[in-house]
Structure formats: C-alpha cells, structure tokens
N, C-alpha and C positions, 0 to 999 in steps of 0.2 A: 569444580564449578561451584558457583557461591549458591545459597539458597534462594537468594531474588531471583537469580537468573533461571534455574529451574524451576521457580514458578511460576515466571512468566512466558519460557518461550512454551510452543505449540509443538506439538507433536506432527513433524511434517506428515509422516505415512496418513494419522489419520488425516488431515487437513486434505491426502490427495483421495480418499475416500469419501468426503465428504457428500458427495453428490450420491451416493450410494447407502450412505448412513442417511440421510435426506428421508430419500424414498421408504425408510424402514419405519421411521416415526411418525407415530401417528397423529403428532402438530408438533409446533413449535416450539411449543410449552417444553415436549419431552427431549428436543432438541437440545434446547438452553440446559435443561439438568444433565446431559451427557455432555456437555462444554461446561459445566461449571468450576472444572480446576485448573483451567485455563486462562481463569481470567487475568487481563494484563494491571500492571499500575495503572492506575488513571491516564496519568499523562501521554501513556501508549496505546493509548484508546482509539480506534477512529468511529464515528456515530454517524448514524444515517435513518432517516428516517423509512427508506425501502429496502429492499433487497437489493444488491450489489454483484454483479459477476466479476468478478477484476481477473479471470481468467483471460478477457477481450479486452481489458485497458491496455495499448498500444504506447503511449504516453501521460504523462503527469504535468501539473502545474501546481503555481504555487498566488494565491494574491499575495500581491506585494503593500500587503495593509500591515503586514506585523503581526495579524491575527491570529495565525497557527505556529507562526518559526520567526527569531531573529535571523533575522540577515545579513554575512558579511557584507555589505552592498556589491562593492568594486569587485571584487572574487566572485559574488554571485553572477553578476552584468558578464564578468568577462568569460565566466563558464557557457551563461545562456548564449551571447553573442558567438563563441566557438561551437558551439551546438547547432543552433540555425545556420551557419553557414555551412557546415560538414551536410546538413540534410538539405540545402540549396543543391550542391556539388553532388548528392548521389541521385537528385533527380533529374539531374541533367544539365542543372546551369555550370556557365563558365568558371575554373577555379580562380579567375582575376576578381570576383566578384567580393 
C-alpha cells in the first residue's frame, strides 16, 4: 500500500465507534485532535457547515453545474435514466414503462 493511501484512508472500526468516541469528549475541539491523522487530501474533502448523519442518507445526487465532478455526460444520462427506471419498476410501475 503506498504511503498516500495510508494516510488518507480512515480507520473503518473506529469510524464505526464514532458515536461512542462522540460521547467520551468533552467538545469538539478534543474531537478534531483524535481525527487529526486522518486527514484526507483536499480534493477528498467533503465540507459542511453542520453536522451530517450519512448513516440515514438513503441516496445521493449530483448538480449537474460541473461544480464538484466532470461528467461523462452520455454515460452519466444513461446510468441515471437506467436507475430511475429500475426504482419506478420496484415500486410498482409497469416494466413497459
């Protein structure tokens, strides 16, 4: 494994304790210093100005401004298009649709 990559990925175990290491510090501040050799390259960043659960994000999007990802277009259209219809068809609509 190269040395970028160890020190960018995360430590899944603890990421699944997190909620538990949470509870044990006393702010945030003491938070961020127990994550601090974690940190990703920039460009693997995601930012946010609140607190984030992504344990209940069920699905994702993307603006299609160019803003965060180039876009194959045609590849991308025809990926999203095969998606919406697969989740048409498991909620019941006809598969002629």
């Amino acid at each position: 494994m190269n040395i970028l990559k160890q020190e960018t990925d995360l430590d899944i175990d603890e990421m699944k304790r997190h909620d538990h290491i949470h509870e044990s510090f006393a702010s945030n501040a003491e938070l961020r210093k127990r994550y601090i050799r974690t940190k990703r390259v920039l460009g693997h960043r995601i930012f946010a100005n609140r607190s984030l659960q992504l344990d209940r994000i069920k699905s994702s999007g993307f603006d299609m401004d160019y803003t965060l990802a180039l876009y194959k277009s045609p590849e991308f259209e025809e990926v999203t298009f095969q998606q919406i219809i697969e989740s048409l068809i498991e909620l019941g609509y006809s598969e002629q649709i």
